[in-house]
N, C-alpha and C positions, 0 to 999 in steps of 0.2 A: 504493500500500500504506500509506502512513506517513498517508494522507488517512484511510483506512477507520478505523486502528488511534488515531486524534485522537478521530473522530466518536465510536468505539466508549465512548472510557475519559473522554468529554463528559457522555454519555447518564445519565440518572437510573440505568438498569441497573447503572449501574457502582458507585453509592456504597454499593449494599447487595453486590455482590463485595470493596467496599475495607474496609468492617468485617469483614465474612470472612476477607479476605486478611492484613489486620490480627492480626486473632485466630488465625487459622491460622501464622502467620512467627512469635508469640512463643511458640505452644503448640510448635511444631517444635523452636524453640530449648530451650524447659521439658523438652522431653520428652526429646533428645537427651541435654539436658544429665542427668535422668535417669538415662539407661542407662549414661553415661559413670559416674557416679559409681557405682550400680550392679553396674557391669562391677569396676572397681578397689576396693570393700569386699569385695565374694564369691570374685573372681576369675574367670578360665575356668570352671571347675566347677562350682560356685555359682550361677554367674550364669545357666549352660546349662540348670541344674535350672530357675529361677524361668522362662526363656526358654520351657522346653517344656512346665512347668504352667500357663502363661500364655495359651500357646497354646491349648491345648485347652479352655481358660477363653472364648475368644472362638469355638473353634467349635461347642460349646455352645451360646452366647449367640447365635446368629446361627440356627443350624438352630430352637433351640430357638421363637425370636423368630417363626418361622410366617410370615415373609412382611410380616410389618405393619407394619414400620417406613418400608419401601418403598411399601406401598399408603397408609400417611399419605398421603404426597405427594400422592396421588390424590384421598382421599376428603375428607381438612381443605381441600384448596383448592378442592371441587367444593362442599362444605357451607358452608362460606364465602361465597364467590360469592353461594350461590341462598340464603343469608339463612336454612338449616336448623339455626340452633342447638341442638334438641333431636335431630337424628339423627345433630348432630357428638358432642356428649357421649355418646351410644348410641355411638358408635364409640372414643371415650376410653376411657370406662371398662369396653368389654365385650375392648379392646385388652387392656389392661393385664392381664387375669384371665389372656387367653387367651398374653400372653407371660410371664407368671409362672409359669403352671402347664406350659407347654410347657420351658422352659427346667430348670424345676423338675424335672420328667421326665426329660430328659435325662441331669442330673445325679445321678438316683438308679440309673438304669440304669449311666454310669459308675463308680458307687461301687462297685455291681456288680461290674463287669468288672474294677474293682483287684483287687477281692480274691479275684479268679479266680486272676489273670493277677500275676506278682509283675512289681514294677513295675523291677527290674535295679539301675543305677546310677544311678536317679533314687528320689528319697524319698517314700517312699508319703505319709505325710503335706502335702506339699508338693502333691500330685496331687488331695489329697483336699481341700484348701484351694479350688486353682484350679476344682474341680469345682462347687466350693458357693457361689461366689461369682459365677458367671455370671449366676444368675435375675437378679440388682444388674444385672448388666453388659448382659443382655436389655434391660431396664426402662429403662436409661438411655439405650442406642440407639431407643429406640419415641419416648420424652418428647424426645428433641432433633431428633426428626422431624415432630414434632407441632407442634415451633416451629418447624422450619424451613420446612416448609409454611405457617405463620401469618407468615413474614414478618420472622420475628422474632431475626434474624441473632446477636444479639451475645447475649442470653437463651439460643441453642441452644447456641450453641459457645464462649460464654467457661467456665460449668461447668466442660464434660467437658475441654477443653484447655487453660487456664490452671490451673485449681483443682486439677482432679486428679494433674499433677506436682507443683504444689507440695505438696500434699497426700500426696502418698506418699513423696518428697522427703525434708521436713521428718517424716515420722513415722518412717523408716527411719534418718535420722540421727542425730534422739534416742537412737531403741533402741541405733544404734553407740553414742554417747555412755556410754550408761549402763551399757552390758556390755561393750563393747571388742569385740563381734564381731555379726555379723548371721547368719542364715540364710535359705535361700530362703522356709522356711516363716512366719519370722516377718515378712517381704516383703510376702507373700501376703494377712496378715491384716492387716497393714496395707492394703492396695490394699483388702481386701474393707467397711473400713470406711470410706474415702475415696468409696469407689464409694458408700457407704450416703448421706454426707453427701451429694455431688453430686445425687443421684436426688432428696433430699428436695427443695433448690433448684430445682431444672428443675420438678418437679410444682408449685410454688409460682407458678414463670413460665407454665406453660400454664393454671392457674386466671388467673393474671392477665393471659393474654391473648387467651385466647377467650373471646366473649359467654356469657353468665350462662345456664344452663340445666337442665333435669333432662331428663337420658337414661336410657332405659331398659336393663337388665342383660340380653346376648343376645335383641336384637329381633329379628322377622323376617327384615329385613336380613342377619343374621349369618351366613348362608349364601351372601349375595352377597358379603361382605365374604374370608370366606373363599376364597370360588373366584377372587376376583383377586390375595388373599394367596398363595397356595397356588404359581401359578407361578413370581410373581416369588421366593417361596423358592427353590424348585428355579434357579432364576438367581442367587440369592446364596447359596445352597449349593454349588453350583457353583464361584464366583467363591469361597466359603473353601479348597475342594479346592485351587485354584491357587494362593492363599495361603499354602496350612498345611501344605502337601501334604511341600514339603520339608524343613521344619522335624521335622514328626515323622517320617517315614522317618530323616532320619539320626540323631534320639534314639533309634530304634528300631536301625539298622544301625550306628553308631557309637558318640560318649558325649557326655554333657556339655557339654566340651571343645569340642569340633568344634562342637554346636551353639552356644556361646558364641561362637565365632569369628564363623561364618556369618550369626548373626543381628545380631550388628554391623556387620560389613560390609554386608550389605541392609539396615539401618536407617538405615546413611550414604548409600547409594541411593537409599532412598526420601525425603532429605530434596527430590529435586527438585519429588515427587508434589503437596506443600503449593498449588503455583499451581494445577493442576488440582481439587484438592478444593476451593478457595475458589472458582472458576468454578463444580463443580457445585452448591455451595449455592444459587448462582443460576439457575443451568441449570437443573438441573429441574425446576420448579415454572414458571420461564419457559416452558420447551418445552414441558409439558403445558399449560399454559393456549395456548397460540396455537395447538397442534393443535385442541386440540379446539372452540376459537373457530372452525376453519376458515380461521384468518388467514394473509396469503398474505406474511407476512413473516418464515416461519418459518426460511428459507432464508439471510435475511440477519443472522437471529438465530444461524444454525449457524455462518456465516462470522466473525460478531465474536465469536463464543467462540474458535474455533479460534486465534485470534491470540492472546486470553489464555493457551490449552493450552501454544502450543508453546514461542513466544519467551524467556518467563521459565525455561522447564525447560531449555529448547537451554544456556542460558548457565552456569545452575545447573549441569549436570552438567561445562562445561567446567572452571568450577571445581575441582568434586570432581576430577577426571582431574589438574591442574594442582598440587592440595593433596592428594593422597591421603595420603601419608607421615606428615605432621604431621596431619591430622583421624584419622586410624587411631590413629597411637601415645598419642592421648588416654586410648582403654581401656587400654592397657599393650602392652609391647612383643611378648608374645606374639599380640595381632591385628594386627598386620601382617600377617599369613598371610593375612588374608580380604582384602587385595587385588588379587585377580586377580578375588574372588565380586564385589566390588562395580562393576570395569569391567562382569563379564556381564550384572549388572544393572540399569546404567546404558544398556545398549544395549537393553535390551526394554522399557526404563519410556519411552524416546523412541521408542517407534514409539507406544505409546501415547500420546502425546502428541499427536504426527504426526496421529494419526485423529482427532480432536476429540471431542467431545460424543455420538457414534455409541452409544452403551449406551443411553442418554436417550432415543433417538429411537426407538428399539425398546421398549424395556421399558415407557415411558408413553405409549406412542402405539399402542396396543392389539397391539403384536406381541411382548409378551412369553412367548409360548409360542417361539416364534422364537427369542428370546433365549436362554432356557430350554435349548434344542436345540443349540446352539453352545455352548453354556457345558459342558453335558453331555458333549459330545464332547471338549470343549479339557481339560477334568476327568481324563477318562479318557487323556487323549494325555498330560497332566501327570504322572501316576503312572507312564506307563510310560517315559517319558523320566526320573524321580528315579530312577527303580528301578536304569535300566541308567546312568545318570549318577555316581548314588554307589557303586554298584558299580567303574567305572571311575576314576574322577575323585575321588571323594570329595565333598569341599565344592565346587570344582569344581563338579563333574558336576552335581550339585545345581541352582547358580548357571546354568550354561547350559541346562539341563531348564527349568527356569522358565520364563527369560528369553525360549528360544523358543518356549513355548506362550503368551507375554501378544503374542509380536508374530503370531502363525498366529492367536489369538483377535481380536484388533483388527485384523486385514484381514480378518480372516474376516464379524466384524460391520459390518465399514465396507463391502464387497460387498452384504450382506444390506438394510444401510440402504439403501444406490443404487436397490435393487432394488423395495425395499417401499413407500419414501415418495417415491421422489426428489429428495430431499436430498441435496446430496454437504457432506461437516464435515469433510473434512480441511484440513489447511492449505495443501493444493496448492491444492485448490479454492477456499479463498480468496485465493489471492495471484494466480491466475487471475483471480476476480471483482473484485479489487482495481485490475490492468493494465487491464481494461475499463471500470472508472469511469474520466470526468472526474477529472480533478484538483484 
């Protein structure tokens, strides 16, 4: 094993995971640090409002995003490749229209539904902020896909996770400064201006790192482009249901509060997730190129990820479990309460781990209709597990709804993989493949 995991973290693959991983461990730190100060200027209640306008801010930005930030991946490293510089830029810039105006949509149809729908003990204003600020938030997910398919590790992900805590940070603290008080609303426009600044940078780095070219605005292509956009939506649509799902149920069924609690406690959760998002920065663009190359080393590619997946998370969360007390009472002494959300959450973000790189190997290795279909079902099992969870439980119930549709999701998909490619990525299977190698 300890042979496999030397070879792995030797290999050129690994130095464009270690600027990832780099950038991903101080944006974790930025961003926690964040919510931490966040949580203790607003408070519980405050912080709950900005927590659930925020939310619907990114599922928005994602539905609205049509798929293409995911089909990047696909299309910039297949145009790349074959030396198509004018059908990569036909896909740039007919990208961008079609996640502007998509998200754009969205957003008008929610403005909509506020002022249908009174929005209780969250600020209408606040809602209508987080609403309007998505199309930024679309645009900036599409442009840091568009690098990360180009390669271009530290340009995709220094922006959106260094820049933009400090950036929202440093403009929230002023306003404390200057007024002696913040709100979730003036949070909001802030973030929606940081988003503005970042999106300008990223578009600067994709001009300067794809070949020089004029694309044409909705070519022919746009229809192909679309029908492979289109599923993996419904895949990352999905994957926000299971997301978002708890978050707005209990703003809907509880208050504020409660949401303030709960989403800090799964933000301390989630700090395990960082080693796997700096893998997949690598992952999938790796894995789609050697599928489709045919290459028959796609297998041992699945195994030295898996060691990246699991190792560093296994440890990280024993952490957390060992520190929970003192990383909790950072927010203030009334989150401590969301210590029980953050064990449940800790136990379903390791099975995801457990499974490896298994999303990857479905969605860009042409079985993302597959994907799509698991996602959809683990979606709807999501809801109905929040539903009778916060009901019962509360925050709680919430935290274990989640947690056990992300570990029924990740064996669900990791069967589906075995099935389709025969690849096995979990990390059983490589500590398996590891015992059978030479030493």
């Amino acid at each position: 094993m300890f042979t496999s995991v030397r070879q792995v973290f030797s290999s050129s693959l690994s130095r464009g995971a270690a600027v990832t991983f780099g950038i991903r461990v101080a944006g974790t730190g930025l961003l926690y640090a964040l919510h931490v100060c966040l949580a203790r200027w607003m408070g519980a209640d405050g912080y709950g409002v900005y927590v659930f306008a925020i939310s619907w801010t990114s599922v928005l930005a994602q539905l609205g995003a049509l798929g293409l930030p995911t089909a990047a991946l696909r299309f910039v490293s297949t145009y790349r490749t074959e030396q198509q510089a004018s059908d990569l830029w036909s896909f740039v810039r007919t990208g961008r229209v079609l996640v502007a105006g998509g998200a754009g949509g969205l957003a008008l149809m929610a403005t909509g539904g506020a002022l249908l729908f009174p929005a209780g003990a969250f600020s209408f204003w606040a809602l209508l902020t987080g609403f309007w600020i998505a199309p930024l938030l679309a645009l900036l997910s599409f442009e840091t896909e568009l690098l990360r398919a180009s390669n271009r590790f530290a340009l995709s992900y220094a922006p959106k996770y260094l820049l933009r805590p400090l950036g929202i940070g440093g403009g929230t603290g002023a306003i404390l400064w200057a007024t002696d008080a913040v709100s979730p609303t003036a949070v909001l426009l802030c973030t929606g201006g940081v988003f503005g600044g970042v999106l300008l940078i990223q578009q600067w780095g994709v001009r300067w790192a794809l070949p020089s070219a004029r694309g044409a605005l909705f070519p022919p292509r746009t229809r192909q482009w679309i029908g492979v956009a289109l599923p993996l939506l419904l895949t990352n649509g999905f994957d926000l249901v299971l997301q978002k799902t708890d978050v707005v149920l209990l703003g809907v069924l509880a208050g504020p509060d409660d949401v303030g609690i709960y989403f800090a406690a799964m933000r301390t959760a989630q700090v395990v997730t960082f080693f796997g998002f700096a893998v997949d920065a690598v992952a999938a663009p790796h894995i789609a190129q050697l599928y489709h190359n045919g290459d028959d080393r796609l297998q041992a590619a699945a195994s030295r990820f898996a060691h990246w997946y699991f190792w560093p998370t296994l440890a990280t969360a024993g952490g957390l479990v060992l520190f929970a007390t003192p990383i909790l009472s950072l927010f203030g002494g009334e989150f401590l309460a969301g210590t029980p959300v953050m064990y449940a959450f800790l136990a379903g973000l390791l099975v995801n781990a457990a499974t490896g790189p298994q999303i990857h190997l479905l969605s860009l290795t042409g079985h993302e209709r597959s994907c799509a279909s698991i996602f959809g079902w683990c979606a709807l099992l999501n809801v109905v597990l929040n539903l009778g969870g916060i009901y019962a439980l509360g925050t709680l119930g919430a935290a274990l709804a989640t947690a056990t549709t992300i570990a029924v999701r990740n064996l669900w998909v990791h069967s589906h993989v075995i099935r389709q490619t025969g690849i096995r990525p979990s990390i059983i299977a490589a500590l398996r493949s590891s015992s059978r190698s030479p030493a």
